[in-house]
N, C-alpha and C positions, 0 to 999 in steps of 0.2 A: 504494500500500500504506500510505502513511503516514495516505490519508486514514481508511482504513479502520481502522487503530486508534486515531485520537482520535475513532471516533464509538463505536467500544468502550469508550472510558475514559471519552468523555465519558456514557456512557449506565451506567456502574459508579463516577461520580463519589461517590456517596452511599454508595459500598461499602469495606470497608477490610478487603479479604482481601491475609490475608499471602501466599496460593499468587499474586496479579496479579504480586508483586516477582520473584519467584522466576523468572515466564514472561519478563522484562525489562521490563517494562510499569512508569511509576511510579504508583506510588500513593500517592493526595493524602493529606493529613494528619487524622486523624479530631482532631477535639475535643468534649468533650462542656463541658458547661457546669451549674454546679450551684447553686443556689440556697436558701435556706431561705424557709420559710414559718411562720408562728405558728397555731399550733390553741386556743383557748378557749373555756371556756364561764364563764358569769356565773349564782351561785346566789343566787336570791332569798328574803327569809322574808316568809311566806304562811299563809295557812289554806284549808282546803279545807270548804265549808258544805255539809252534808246536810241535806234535810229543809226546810222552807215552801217559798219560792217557788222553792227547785231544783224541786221535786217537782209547782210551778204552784198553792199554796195557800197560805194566810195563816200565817204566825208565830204569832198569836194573838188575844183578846178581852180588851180590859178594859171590864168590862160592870159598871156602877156600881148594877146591879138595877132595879126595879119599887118607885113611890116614891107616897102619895098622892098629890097636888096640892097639899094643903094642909100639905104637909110643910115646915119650916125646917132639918132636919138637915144634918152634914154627913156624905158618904158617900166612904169610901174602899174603895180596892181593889187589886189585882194584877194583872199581865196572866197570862193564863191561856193554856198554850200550846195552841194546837189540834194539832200533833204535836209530837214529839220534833226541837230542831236540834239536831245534832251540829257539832262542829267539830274539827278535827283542824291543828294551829298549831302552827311553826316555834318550837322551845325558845326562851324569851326574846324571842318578840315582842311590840311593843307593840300592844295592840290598844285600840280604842276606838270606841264605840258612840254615835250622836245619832239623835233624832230630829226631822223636820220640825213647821213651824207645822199640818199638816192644810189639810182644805178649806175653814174656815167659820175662821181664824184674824180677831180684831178686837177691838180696844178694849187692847190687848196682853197677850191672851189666848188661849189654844185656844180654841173654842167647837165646845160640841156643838148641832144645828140639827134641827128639826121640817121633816117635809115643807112645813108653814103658814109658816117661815120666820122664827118663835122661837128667841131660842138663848138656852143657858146657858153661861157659863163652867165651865170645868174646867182641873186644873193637874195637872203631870205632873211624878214625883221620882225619883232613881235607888236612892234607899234606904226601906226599909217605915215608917220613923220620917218620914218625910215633911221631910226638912229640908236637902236635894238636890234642888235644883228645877232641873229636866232643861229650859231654853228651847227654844227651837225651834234647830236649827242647830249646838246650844253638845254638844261633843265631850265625854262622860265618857270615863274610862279605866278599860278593864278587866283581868281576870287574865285573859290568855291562858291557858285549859286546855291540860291535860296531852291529848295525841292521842288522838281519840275519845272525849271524853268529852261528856255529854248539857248544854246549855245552857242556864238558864233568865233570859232577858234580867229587870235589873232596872229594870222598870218599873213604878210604882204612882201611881197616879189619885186627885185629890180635888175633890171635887164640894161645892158649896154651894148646897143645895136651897132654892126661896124658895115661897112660897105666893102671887107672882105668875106665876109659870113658866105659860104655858098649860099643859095637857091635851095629853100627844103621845108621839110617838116621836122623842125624840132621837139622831141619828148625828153621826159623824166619822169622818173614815178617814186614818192615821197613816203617814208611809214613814219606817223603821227604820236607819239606814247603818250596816256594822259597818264600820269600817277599820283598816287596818295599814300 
């Protein structure tokens, strides 16, 4: 008989009913055991970009126009958005905008380049007064807008037209970083 209740107790080991005591039977000692643990979370400041390349298109064009050949001017301009970026930024972030050297960077210069493989120089400023000269790489700071508000990067172009420049179509193509 006695084996037969320690295979009872032993099989109600896990169990901590007060009616086991009551029958004569003992019952083991229950412990529970408590611990804490830490919960957090880490809030970042951010912006959230709507519009060009979310959307798979270009920010914009600065397009220096249609020039004789035999022209020496010089020719400024704007980047012109192709849509609307929106940006929606973390109160008091610092944000800051660069642009890269392009594809035809040389002689230490942007250069704009013909299919024939002419280029001309061009230089690139973060103010319309032209007297903020945006390098390749070199970080402006900007005003973090107020959430959702429409954003027009400041970037403006100047070109020194020569009356040796072949006859052509000159491009570049420019990558933009905004950070925070």
């Amino acid at each position: 008989m006695g084996g037969r209740h320690m295979y009872r107790a032993s099989r109600l080991m896990g169990t901590c009913l007060v009616g086991l005591y009551l029958m004569g039977w003992s019952v083991p000692k229950c412990y529970a055991a408590q611990e804490s643990f830490e919960v957090s979370a880490t809030v970042t400041p951010g912006c959230l970009v709507q519009g060009g390349s979310a959307q798979g298109s270009r920010w914009g064009v600065l397009d220096f126009g249609t020039h004789s050949a035999l022209s020496s001017a010089v020719v400024t301009t704007a980047l012109t958005p192709s849509e609307t970026i929106r940006l929606q930024c973390t109160r008091g972030l610092s944000l800051s905008m660069s642009v890269n050297q392009g594809q035809h960077y040389g002689g230490g210069a942007r250069q704009l380049q013909s299919t024939g493989g002419a280029a001309v120089p061009y230089r690139l400023y973060s103010t319309s007064a032209m007297d903020n000269e945006l390098l390749p790489g070199q970080a402006v700071s900007l005003t973090a807008p107020d959430d959702g508000v429409d954003v027009q990067l400041p970037i403006y172009g100047r070109l020194q037209l020569s009356p040796e420049d072949p006859p052509g179509s000159y491009t570049d193509q420019l990558i933009v970083t905004l950070s925070w």
